[in-house]
C-alpha positions as CSV (number, residue, x, y, z in Angstrom):
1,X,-2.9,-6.8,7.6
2,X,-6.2,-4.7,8.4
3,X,-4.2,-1.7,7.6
4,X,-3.5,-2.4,3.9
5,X,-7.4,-4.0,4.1
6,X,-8.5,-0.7,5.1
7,X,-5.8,1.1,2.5
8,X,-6.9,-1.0,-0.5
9,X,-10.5,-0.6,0.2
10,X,-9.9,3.3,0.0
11,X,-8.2,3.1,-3.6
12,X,-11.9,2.3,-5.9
13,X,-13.7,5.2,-3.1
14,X,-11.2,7.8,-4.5
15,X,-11.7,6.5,-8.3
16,X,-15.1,6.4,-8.3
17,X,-16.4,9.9,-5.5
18,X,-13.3,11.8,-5.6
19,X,-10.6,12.2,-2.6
20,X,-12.9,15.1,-0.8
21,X,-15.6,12.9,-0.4
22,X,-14.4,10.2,0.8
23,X,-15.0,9.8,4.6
24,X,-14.0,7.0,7.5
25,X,-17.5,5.9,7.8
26,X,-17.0,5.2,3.7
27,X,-13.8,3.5,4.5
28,X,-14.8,1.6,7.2
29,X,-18.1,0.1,5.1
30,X,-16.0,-0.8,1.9
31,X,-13.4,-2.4,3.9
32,X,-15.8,-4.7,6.1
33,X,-14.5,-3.5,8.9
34,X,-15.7,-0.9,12.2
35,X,-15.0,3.1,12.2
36,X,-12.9,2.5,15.3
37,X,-10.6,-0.5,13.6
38,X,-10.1,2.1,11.0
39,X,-9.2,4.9,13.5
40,X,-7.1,2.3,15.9
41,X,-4.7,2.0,12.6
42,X,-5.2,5.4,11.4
43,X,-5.3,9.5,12.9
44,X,-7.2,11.1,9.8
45,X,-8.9,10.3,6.7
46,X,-6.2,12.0,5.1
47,X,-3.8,9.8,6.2
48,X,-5.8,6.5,4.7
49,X,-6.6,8.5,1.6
50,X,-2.7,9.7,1.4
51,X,-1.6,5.9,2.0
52,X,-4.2,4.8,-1.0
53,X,-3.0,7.2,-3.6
54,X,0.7,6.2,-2.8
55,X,-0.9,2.4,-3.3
56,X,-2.3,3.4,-6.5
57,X,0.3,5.2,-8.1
58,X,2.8,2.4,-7.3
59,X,0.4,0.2,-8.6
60,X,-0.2,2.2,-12.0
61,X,2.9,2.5,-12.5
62,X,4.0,-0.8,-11.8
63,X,2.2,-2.5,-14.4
64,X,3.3,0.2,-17.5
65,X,7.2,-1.2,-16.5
66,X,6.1,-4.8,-16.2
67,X,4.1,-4.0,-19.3
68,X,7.4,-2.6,-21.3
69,X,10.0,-4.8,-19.7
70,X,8.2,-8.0,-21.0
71,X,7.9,-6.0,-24.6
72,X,10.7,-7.5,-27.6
73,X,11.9,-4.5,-28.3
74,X,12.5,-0.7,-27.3
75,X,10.1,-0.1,-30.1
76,X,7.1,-2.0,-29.0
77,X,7.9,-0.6,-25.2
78,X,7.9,2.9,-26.9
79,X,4.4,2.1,-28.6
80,X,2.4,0.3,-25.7
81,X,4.0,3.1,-23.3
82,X,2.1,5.5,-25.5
83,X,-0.8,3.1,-26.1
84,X,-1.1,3.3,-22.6
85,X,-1.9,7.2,-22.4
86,X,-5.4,6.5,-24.3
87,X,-6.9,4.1,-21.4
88,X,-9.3,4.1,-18.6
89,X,-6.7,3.4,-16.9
90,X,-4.7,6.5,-17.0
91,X,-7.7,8.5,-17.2
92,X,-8.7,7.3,-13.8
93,X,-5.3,7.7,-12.7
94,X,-4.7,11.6,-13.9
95,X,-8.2,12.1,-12.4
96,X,-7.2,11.0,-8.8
97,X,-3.9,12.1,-9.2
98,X,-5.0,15.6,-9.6
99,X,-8.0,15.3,-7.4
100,X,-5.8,14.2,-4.8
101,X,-2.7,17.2,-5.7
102,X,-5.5,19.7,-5.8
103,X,-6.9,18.6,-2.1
104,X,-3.7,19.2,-0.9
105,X,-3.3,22.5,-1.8
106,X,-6.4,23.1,0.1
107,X,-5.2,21.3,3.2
108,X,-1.6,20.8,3.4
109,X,-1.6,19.0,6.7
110,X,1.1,15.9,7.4
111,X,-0.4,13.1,5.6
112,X,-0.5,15.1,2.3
113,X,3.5,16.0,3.0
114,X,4.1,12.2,3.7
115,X,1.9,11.1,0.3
């Protein structure tokens, strides 16, 4: 339970500084909870920041398939599918997605291979 609290409070950090400057302390401080809760359930910043973008992505993309499977027809799923693409939305996601791609190229440690 204070895992996906810590893990969810990580997801708005990235959107809104960036995955490189996110730290524990940051974490710790959106989440509510200490710096050592957050390093009891996790070994690196990475790691939490690795677990968030998976959250996020499932999440994003979760919601364009609920979004077309409740369409009436392949047409209309086609159209808000590419209605989709001009959002905040998926300009916050492509940001963090690439933000987060691009910081592991500069680090590819174990929590990037697992994200």
């Amino acid at each position: 339970m204070r895992r996906r609290l810590i893990v969810e409070a990580a997801v708005p950090l990235i959107a809104e500084r960036g995955y490189a400057s996110v730290g524990v302390r940051d974490v710790a401080a959106a989440a509510g909870v200490s710096v050592g809760t957050v390093t009891y359930h996790f070994g690196s910043v990475q790691e939490i920041l690795s677990e968030a973008m998976v959250l996020h992505i499932e999440r994003y993309y979760a919601a364009l398939s609920e979004a077309a499977a409740q369409a009436a027809g392949a047409a209309e799923a086609l159209r808000l599918l590419v209605d989709a693409l001009f959002t905040e939305d998926t300009d916050r996601h492509w940001r963090m997605w690439f933000d987060y791609w691009n910081a592991g190229d500069q680090d590819p440690d174990q929590a990037f291979a697992r994200g």
